[in-house]
C-alpha positions as CSV (number, residue, x, y, z in Angstrom):
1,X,-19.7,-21.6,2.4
2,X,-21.1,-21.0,-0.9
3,X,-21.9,-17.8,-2.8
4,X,-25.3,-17.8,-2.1
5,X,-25.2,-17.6,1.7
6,X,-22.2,-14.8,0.8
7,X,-25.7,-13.0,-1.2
8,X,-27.7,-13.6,2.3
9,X,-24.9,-12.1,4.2
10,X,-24.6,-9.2,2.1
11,X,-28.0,-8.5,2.1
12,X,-27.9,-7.8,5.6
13,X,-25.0,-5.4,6.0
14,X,-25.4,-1.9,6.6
15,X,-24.2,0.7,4.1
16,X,-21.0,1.0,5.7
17,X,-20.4,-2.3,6.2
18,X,-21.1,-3.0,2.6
19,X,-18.7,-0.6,1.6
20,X,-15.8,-1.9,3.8
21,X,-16.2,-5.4,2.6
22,X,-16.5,-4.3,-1.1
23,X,-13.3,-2.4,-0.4
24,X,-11.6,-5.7,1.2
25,X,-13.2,-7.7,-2.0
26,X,-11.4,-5.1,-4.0
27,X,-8.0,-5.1,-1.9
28,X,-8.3,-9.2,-2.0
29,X,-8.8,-9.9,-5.6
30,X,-6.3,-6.9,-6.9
31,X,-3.5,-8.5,-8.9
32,X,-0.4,-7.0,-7.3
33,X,-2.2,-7.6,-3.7
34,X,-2.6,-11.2,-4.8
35,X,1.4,-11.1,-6.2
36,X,2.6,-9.2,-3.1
37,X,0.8,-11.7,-1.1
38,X,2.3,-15.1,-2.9
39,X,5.8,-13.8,-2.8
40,X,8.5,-15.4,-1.6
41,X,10.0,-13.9,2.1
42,X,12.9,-11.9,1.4
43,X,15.4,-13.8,3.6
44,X,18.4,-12.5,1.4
45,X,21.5,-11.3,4.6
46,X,21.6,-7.7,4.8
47,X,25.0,-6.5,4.1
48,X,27.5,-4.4,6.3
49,X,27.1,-1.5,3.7
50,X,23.2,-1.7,3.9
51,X,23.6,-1.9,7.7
52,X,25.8,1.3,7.6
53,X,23.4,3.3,5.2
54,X,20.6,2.4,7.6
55,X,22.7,4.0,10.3
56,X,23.2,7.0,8.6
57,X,19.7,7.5,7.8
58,X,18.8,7.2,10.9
59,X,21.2,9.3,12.3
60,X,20.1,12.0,9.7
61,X,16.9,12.1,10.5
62,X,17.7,12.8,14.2
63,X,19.0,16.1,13.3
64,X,16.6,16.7,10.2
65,X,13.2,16.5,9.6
66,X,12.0,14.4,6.7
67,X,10.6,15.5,3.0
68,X,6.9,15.0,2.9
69,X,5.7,12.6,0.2
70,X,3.3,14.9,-1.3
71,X,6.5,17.8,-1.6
72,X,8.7,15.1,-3.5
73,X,5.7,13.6,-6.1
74,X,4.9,17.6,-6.7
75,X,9.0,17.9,-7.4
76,X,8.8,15.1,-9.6
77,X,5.6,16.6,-11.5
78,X,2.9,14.4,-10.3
79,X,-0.1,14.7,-8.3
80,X,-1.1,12.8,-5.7
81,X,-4.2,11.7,-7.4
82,X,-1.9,10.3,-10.0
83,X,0.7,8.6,-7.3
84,X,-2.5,7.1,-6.1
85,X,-3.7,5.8,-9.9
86,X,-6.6,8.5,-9.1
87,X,-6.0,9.9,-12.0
88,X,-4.6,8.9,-15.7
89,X,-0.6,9.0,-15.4
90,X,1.3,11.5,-17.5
């Protein structure tokens, strides 16, 4: 396939459609997608005391409910605009 007929075929998307593939073009060609993408699989053993804090958590959050993303970036100062890179970072 060559970039021309890529040209044809976006010609003929819908506005929608264009969008989602400029967003998968975007996702595709980001650097730390491409890195995240080319690493290695972590295949390091998990250890007892990982296995045991895993445990734990889950055992907390039997009896508790969890923190909300949004309420622990506002505790740290930050928007979510800026944990998304929205935004300049402080």
């Amino acid at each position: 396939m060559d970039k021309q007929h890529a040209h044809q075929l976006l010609d003929e998307l819908g506005p929608g459609q264009f969008e989602a593939v400029v967003r998968l073009l975007e996702v595709m060609t980001d650097p730390a997608t491409v890195s995240i993408a080319n690493a290695p699989i972590d295949d390091e053993p998990v250890s007892e005391e990982e296995e045991r804090a895993v445990a734990a958590s889950k055992e907390w959050f039997k009896h508790n409910a969890g923190i909300p993303f949004e309420d622990v970036a506002a505790e740290l100062g930050f928007t979510m605009e800026q944990v998304r890179g929205d935004k300049e970072r402080v």
